[in-house]
VEXDRENTI-299615 format. One line per 2 residues: number of its first residue (from 1); their letters; for each residue x, y, z of C-alpha. Coordinates in Angstrom, 3 decimals, always signed. Example, Ala and Ser with C-alpha at 12.3 -4.5 7.8 and 13.67 -1.06 7.14 Angstrom:
<recs>
1) AS) +12.300/-4.500/+7.800 | +13.670/-1.060/+7.140
</recs>
This chain:
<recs>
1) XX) +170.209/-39.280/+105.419 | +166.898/-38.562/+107.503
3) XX) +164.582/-35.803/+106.726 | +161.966/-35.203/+108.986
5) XX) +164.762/-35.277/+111.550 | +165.430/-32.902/+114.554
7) XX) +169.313/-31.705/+113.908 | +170.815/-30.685/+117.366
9) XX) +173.722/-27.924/+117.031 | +176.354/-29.049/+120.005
11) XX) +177.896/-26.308/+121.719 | +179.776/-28.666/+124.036
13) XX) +177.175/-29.342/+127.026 | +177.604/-32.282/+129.007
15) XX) +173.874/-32.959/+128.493 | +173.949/-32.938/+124.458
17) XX) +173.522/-36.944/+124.345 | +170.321/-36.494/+126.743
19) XX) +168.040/-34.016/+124.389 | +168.583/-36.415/+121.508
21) XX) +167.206/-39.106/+123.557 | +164.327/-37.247/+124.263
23) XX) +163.288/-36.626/+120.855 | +164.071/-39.737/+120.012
25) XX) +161.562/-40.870/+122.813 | +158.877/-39.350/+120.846
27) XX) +159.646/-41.133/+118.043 | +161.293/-38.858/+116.012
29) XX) +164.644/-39.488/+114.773 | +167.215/-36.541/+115.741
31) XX) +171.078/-36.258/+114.880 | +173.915/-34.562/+116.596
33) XX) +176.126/-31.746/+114.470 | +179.097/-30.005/+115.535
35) XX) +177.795/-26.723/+116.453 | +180.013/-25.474/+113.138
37) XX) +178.093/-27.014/+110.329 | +178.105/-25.402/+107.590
39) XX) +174.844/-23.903/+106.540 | +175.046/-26.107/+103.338
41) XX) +175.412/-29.487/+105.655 | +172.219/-28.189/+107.704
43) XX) +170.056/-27.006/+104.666 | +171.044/-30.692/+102.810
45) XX) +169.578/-32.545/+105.607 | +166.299/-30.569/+105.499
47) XX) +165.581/-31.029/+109.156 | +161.940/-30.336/+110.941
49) XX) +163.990/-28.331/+113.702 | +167.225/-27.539/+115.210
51) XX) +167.773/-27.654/+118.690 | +170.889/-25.568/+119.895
53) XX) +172.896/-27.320/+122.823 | +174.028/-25.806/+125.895
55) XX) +177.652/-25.503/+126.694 | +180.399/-23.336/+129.048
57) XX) +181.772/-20.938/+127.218 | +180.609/-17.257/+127.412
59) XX) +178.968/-15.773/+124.302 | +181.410/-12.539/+124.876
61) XX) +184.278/-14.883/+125.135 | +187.330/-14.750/+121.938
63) XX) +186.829/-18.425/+121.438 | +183.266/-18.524/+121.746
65) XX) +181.451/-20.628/+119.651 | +179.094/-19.348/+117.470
67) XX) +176.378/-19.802/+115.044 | +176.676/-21.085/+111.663
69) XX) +177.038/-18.064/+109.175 | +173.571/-17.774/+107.853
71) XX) +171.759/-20.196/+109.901 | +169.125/-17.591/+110.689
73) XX) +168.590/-16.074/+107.594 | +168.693/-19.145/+105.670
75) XX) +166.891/-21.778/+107.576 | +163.347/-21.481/+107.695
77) XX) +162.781/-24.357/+110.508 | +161.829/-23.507/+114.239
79) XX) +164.745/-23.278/+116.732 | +164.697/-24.041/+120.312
81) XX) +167.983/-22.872/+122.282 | +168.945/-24.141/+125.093
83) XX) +171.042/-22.555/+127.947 | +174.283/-21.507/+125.638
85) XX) +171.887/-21.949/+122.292 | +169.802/-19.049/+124.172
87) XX) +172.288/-17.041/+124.964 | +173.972/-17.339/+121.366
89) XX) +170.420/-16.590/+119.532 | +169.986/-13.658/+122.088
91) XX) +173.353/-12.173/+121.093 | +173.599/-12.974/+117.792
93) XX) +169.982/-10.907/+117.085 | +171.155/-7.939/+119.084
95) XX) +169.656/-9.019/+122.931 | +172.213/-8.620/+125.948
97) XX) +173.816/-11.096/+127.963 | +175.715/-10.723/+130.873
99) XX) +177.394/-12.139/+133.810 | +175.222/-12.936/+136.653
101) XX) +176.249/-12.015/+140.228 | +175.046/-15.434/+140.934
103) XX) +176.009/-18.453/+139.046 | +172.499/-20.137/+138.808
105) XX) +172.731/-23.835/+139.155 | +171.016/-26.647/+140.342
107) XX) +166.840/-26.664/+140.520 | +164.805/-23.766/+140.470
109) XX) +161.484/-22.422/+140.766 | +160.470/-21.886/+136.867
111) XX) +157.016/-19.553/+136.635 | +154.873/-19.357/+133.207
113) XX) +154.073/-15.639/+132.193 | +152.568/-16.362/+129.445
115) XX) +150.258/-19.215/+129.597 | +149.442/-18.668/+125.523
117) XX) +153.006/-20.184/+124.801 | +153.074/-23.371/+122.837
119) XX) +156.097/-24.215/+124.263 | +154.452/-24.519/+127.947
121) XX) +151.385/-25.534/+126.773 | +149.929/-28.202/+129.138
123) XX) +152.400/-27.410/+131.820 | +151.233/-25.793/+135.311
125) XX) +152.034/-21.993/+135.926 | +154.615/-23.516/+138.435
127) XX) +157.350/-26.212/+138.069 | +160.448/-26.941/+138.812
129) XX) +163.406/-27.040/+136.289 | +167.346/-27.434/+136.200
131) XX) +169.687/-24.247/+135.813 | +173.079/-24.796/+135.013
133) XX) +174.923/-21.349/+133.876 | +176.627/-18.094/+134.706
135) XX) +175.542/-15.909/+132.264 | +172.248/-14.899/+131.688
137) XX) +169.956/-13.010/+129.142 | +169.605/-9.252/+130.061
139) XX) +167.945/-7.596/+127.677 | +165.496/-9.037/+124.475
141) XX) +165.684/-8.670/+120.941 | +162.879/-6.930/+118.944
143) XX) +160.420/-9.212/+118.381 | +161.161/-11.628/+121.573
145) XX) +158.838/-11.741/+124.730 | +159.581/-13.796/+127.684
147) XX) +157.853/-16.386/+128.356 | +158.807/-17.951/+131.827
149) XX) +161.327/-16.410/+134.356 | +162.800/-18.078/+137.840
151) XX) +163.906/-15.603/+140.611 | +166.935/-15.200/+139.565
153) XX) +166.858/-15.212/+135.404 | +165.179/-14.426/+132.733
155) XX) +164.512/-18.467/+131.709 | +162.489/-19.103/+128.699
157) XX) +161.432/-16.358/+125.214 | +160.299/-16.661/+122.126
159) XX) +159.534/-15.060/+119.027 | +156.570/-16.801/+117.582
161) XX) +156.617/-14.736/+114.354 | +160.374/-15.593/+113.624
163) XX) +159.245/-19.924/+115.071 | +162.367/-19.088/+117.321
165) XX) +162.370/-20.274/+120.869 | +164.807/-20.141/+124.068
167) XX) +165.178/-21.778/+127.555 | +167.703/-20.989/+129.918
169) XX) +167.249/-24.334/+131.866 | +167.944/-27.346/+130.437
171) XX) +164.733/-29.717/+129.661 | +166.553/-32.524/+128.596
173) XX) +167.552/-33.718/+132.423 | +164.886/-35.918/+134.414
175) XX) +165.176/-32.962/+137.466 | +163.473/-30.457/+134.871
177) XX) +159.938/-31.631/+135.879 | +157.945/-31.395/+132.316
179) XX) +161.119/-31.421/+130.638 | +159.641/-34.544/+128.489
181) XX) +156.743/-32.043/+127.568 | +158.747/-29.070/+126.447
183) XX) +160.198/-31.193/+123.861 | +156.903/-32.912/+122.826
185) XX) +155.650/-29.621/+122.556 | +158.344/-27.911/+120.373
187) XX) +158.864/-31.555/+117.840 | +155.002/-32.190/+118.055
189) XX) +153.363/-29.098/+117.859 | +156.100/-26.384/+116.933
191) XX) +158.179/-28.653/+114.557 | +155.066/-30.696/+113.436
193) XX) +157.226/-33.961/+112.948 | +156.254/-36.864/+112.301
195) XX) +156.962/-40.045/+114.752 | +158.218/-42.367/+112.041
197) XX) +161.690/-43.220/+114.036 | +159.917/-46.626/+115.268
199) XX) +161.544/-50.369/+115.393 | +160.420/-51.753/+112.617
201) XX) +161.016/-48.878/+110.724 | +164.509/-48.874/+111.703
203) XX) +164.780/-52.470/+110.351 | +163.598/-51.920/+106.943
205) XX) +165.769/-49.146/+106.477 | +169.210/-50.746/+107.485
207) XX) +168.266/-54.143/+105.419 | +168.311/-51.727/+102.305
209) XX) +171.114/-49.951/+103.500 | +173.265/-52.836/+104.287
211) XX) +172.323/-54.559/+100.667 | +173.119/-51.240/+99.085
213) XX) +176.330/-51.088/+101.422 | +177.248/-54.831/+100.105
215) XX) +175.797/-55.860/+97.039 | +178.019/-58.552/+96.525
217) XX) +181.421/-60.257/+98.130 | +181.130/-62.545/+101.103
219) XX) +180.736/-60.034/+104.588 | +182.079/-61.247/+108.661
221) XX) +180.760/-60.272/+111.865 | +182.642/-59.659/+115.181
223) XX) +180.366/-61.245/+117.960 | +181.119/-60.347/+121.400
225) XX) +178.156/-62.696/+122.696 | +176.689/-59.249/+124.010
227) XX) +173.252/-57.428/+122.785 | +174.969/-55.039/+120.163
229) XX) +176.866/-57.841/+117.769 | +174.465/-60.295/+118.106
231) XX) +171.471/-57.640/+116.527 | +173.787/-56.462/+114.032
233) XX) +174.790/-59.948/+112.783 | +170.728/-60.587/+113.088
235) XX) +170.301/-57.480/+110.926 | +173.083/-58.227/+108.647
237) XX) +171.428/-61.980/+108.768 | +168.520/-60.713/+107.367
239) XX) +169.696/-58.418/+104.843 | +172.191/-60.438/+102.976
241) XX) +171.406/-64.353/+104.276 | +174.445/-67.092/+104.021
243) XX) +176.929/-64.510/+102.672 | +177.895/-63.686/+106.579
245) XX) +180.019/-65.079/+108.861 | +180.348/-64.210/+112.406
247) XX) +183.579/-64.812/+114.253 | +183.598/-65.006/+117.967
249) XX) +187.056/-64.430/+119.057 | +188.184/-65.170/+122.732
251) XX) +190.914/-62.400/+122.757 | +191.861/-63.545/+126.329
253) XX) +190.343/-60.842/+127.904 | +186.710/-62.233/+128.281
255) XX) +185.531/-63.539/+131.464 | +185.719/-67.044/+132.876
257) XX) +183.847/-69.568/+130.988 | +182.397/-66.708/+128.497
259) XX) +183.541/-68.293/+125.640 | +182.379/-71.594/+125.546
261) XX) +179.052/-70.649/+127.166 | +178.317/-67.996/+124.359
263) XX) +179.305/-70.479/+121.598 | +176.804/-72.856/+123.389
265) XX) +173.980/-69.670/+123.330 | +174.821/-69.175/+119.285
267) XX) +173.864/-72.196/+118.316 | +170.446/-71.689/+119.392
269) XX) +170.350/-68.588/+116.551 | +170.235/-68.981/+112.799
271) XX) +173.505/-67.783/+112.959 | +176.918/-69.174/+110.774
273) XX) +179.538/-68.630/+113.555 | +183.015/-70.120/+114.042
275) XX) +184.978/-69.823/+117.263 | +188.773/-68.690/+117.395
277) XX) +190.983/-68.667/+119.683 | +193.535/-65.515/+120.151
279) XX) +194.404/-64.980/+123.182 | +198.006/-65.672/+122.839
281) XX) +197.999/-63.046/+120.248 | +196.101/-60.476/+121.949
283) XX) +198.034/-60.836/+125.446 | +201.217/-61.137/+123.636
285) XX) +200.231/-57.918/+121.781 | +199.534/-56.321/+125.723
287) XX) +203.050/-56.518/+126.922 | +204.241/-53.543/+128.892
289) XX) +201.046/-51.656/+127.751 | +199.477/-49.214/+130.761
291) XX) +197.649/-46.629/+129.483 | +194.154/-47.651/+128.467
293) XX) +194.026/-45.291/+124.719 | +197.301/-47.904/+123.857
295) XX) +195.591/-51.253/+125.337 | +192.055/-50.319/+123.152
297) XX) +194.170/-49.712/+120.138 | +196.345/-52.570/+120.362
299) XX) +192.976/-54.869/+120.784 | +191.970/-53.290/+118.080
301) XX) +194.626/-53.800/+115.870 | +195.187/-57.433/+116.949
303) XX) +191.341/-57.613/+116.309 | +191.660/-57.019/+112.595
305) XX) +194.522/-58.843/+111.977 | +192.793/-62.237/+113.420
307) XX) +189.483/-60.775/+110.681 | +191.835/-60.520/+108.152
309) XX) +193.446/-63.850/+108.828 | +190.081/-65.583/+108.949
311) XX) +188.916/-63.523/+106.178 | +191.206/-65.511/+103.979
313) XX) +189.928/-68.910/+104.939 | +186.286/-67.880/+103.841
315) XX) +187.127/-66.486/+100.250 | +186.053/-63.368/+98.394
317) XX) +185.170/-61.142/+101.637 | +185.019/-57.390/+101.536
319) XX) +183.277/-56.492/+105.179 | +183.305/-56.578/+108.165
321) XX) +180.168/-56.139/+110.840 | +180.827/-53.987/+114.137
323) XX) +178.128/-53.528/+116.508 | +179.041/-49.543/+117.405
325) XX) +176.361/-47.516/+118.800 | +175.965/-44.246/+118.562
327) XX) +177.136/-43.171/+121.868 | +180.485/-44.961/+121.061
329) XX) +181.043/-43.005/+118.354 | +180.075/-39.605/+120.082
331) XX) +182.646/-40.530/+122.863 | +185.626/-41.337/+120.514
333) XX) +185.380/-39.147/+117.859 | +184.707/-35.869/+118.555
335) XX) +181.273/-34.677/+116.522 | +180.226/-32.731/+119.216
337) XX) +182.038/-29.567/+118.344 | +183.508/-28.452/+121.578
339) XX) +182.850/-31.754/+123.582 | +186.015/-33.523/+124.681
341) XX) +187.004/-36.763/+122.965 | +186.327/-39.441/+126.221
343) XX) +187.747/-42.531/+124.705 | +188.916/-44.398/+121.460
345) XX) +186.053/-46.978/+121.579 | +187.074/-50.615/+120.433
347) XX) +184.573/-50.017/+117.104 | +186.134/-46.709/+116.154
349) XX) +189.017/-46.173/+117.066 | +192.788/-48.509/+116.754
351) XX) +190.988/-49.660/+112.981 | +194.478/-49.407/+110.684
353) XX) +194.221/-47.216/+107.889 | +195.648/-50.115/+105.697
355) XX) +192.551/-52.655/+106.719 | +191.245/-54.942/+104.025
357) XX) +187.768/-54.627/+105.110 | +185.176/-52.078/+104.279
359) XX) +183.714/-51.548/+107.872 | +179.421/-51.752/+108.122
361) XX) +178.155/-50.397/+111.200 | +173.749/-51.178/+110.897
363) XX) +173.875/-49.914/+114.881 | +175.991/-46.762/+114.423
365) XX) +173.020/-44.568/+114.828 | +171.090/-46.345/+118.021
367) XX) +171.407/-45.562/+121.590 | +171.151/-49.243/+123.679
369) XX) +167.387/-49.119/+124.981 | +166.426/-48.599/+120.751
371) XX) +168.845/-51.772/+120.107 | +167.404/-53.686/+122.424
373) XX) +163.459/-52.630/+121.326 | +164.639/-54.005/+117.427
375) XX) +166.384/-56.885/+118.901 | +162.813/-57.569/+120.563
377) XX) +161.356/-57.001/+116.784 | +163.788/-59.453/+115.329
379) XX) +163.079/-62.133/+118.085 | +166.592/-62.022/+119.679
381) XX) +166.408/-63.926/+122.939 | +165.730/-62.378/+125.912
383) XX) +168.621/-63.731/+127.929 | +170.956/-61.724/+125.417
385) XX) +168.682/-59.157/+125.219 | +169.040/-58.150/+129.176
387) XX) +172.712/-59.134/+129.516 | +174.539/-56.223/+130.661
389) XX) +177.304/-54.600/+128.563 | +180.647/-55.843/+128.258
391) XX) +183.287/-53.674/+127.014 | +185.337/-54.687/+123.580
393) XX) +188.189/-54.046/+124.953 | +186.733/-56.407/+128.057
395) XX) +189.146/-57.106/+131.030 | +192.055/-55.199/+129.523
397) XX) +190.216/-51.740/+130.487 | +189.062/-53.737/+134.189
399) XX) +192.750/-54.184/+135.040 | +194.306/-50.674/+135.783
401) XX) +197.798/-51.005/+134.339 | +199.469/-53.924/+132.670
403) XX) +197.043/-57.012/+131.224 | +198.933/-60.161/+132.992
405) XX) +197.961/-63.533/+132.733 | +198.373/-63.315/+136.382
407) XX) +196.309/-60.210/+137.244 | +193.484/-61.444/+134.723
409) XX) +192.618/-64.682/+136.514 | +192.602/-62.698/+139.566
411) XX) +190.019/-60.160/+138.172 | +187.826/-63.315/+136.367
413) XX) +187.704/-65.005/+139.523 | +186.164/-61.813/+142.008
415) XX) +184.394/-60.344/+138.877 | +182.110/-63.734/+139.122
417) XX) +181.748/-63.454/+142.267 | +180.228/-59.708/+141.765
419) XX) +178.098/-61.285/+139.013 | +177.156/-64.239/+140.713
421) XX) +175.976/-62.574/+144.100 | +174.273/-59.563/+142.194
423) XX) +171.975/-62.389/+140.585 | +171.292/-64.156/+143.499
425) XX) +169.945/-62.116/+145.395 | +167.529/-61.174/+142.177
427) XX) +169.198/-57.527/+141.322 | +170.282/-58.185/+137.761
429) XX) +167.273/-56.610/+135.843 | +167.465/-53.850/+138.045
431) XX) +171.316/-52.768/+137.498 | +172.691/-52.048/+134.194
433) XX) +176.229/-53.407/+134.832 | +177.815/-55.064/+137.857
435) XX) +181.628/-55.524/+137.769 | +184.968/-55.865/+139.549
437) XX) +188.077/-53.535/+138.924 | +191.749/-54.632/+139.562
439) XX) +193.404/-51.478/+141.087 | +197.389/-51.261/+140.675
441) XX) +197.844/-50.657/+143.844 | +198.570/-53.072/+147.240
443) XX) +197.358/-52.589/+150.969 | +198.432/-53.553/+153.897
445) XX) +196.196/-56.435/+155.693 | +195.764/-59.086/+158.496
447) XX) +194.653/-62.649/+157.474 | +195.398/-65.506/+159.344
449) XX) +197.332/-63.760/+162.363 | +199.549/-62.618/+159.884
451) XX) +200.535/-59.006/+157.996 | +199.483/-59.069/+154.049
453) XX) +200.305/-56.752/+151.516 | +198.224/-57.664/+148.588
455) XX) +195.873/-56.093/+145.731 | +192.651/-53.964/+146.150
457) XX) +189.332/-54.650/+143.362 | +186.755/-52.130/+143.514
459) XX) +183.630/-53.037/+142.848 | +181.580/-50.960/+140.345
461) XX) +177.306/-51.546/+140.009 | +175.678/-48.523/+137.941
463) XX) +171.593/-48.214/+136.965 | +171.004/-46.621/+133.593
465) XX) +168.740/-46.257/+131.232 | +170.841/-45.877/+127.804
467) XX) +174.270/-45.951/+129.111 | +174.564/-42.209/+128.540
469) XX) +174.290/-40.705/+131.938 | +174.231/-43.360/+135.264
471) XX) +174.046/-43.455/+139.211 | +175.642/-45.722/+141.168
473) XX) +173.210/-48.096/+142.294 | +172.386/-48.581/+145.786
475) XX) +173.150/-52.034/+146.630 | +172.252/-53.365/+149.597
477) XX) +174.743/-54.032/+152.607 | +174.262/-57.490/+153.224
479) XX) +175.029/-57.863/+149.301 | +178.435/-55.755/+149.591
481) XX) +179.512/-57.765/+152.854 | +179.082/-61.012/+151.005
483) XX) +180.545/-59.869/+148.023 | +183.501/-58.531/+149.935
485) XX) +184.214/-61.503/+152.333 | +183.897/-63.788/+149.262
487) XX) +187.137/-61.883/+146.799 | +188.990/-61.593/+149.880
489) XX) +188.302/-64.810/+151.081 | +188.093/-67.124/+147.619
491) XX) +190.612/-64.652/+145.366 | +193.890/-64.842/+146.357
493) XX) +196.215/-61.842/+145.830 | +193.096/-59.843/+147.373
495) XX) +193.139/-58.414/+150.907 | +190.716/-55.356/+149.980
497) XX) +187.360/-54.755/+148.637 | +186.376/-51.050/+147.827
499) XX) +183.120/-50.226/+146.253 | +182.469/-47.115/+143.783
501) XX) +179.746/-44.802/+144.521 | +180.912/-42.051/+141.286
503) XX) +178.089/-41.580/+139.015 | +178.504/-40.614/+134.772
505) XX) +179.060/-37.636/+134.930 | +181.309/-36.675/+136.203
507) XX) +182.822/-40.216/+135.785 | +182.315/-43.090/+133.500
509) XX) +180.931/-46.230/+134.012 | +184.112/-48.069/+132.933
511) XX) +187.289/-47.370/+135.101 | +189.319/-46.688/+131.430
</recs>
């Protein structure tokens, strides 16, 4: 448990994820709670702040979610509401919301009134800011002034007296122009926390945590050959020496040559690793399986039976190392409150209930750019530092529909060609992932003088900074025309080449 911590109260915004990366940019570690945690929960935490998300609901609404019974009387932190969060604090101490005529969304024109407000300070009388909401704060509370105001809305108030602050836009987005500031203001200056959530920090604290988590008993690793496994074994490495193992499994569903390039990488690590074999298992396991929540638990599944096969051979082992992040678990298991459930991720969700192994997770509570900054601390190579993400689940959520032996060496073969041509022509650092999607669907074509009715891949490339939110990047023509003539030339089965231009949100990067 962190004190000195920023708790954020989730009230089912899409943007939640985004203001704990800003505090976290400031160096200050900050956790997200459902949005009804108990007053106990919050108190035992002892946080510097709480931070109250926005979300869609009404405040007026019969299923509107509300504050935690007692959470003003009883905590004795500053609060900073955001969008819903203002609108809850407003109606909870008395203020009036109500329906605007206009729903307010997209950027606006924020202006200052009151220049005096810690919350603004260093920002110019004018900026511009993101709105996102229906409703909107009538009337104030005694005790509350307001302290900036668009054209439209009443859009930021505060009640210095009581530490509790409100905005209606939300900061956390990069179109909210000293969004960044805001929150430096209210953790720095309001909050007063401390910026102790640094690398090496980090690293001292899981080492204890990971001896205290496995004092004794031999421990294995899943490595993927990606950035997340390989720092947790590193961490794990470091904590607990020769008592871990990693296993790098080929499940069948990695891509071509993967897994006897990434044993080749390993060896240049202090690492123990053995390399096993499953595919049969894991695409016998995938037979007449469609819908992507049954292929990630079936992985899954088949992923802890090979452990707990392997497990055996070693002697007198009680763990197992997963490289989940904390996004992962945020997306597949619903701590957000209100926030939908996206997706069983291969780390947290299919584990059976009967598993041997006690599960240690040294990553759980990283986004990807902080793994990557302790990877740098822990001299993890660059090359695996910069590879771009690979899903768990890996080419079984890349083929839409059934996993086929078939349909898999069709996607390996145009997804290197994505790869390949994305490096060539020196875009890798610059896109976060690059990757080819086998849709179940066929088209009708012309090749050769003659009528085809073959397979479409779509072709995904994103730019990100954590993984959280994305765009879809902007290649450049000549790159898509060579990367299309190539699958539909070199890939047989292929007489179609689409490319995805859907940015997270509203989508994901991942097709499943």
């Amino acid at each position: 448990m962190h004190t000195n911590s920023i708790l954020t109260l989730d009230f089912g915004s899409q943007y939640t994820q985004l203001i704990a990366r800003r505090v976290r940019e400031l160096g200050v570690y900050c956790e997200i709670l459902p949005f009804n945690t108990s007053i106990d929960e919050i108190l035992r935490r002892r946080p510097a702040g709480l931070i109250l998300s926005g979300g869609p609901s009404s405040v007026y609404a019969d299923a509107a979610p509300k504050l935690p019974a007692g959470l003003l009387e009883q905590t004795n932190c500053p609060i900073l509401g955001i969008c819903y969060g203002l609108q809850a604090l407003m109606h909870e101490l008395g203020g009036k919301v109500f329906r605007a005529a206009n729903r307010e969304f997209g950027l606006a024109r924020l202006k200052v009134e009151n220049t005096n407000s810690l919350l603004f300070d260093g920002i110019p009388p004018e900026s511009t800011v993101w709105m996102s909401h229906g409703d909107h704060v009538e009337s104030l509370p005694g005790g509350f002034i307001a302290t900036a105001t668009t054209k439209q809305s009443l859009s930021a108030v505060e009640a210095l007296s009581k530490r509790i602050f409100g905005v209606q836009f939300h900061p956390e987005v990069a179109h909210s122009e000293y969004g960044k500031q805001i929150f430096a203001n209210f953790v720095q200056k309001i909050c007063r926390a401390k910026d102790d959530w640094t690398p090496q920090n980090i690293i001292n604290e899981q080492i204890e945590s990971i001896r205290e988590q496995a004092p004794t008993g031999n421990i294995v690793t899943g490595l993927s050959g990606g950035v997340d496994s390989t720092i947790a074994a590193t961490l794990v490495g470091r904590a607990v020496g020769a008592r871990q193992t990693c296993l790098f499994v080929n499940n069948g569903l990695l891509r071509e040559g993967e897994f006897e390039e990434t044993l080749i990488a390993y060896q240049e690590l202090s690492l123990n690793v053995r390399g096993i074999d499953a595919s049969d298992a894991f695409l016998n396991n995938l037979v007449n399986i469609s819908d992507p929540e049954a292929k990630r638990k079936s992985i899954g599944r088949t992923f802890i039976e090979v452990f707990d096969h392997e497990a055996m051979s070693i002697g007198d082992v009680h763990y197992l190392v997963q490289g989940t992040l904390y996004p992962d678990v945020i997306e597949s298991i619903s701590v957000n409150g209100p926030s939908a459930t996206i997706k069983s991720h291969h780390n947290v969700g299919g584990l059976p209930e009967g598993m041997k192994l006690k599960v240690i997770e040294p990553l759980r509570e990283l986004f990807k750019d902080e793994v990557r900054e302790i990877g740098r601390q822990l001299g993890v190579p660059e090359s695996i530092i910069n590879r771009h993400p690979f899903p768990g689940p890996g080419l079984a959520i890349r083929i839409i529909g059934e996993v086929t032996r078939a349909r898999l060496k069709i996607l390996r073969a145009a997804n290197k060609i994505v790869e390949d041509e994305v490096r060539h022509a020196n875009l890798n650092q610059h896109v976060w992932q690059a990757f080819a999607v086998l849709l179940p669907i066929q088209t009708v074509g012309v090749m050769g003088d003659a009528r085809t009715y073959e397979q479409v891949i779509a072709v995904r490339a994103v730019t990100s900074l954590d993984g959280m939110t994305a765009d879809w990047a902007r290649l450049p023509q000549e790159l898509l025309e060579a990367v299309a003539s190539r699958i539909i030339s070199e890939v047989r089965g292929i007489n179609r080449v689409v490319y995805d231009i859907t940015s997270k949100p509203p989508g994901t990067i991942e097709w499943e």
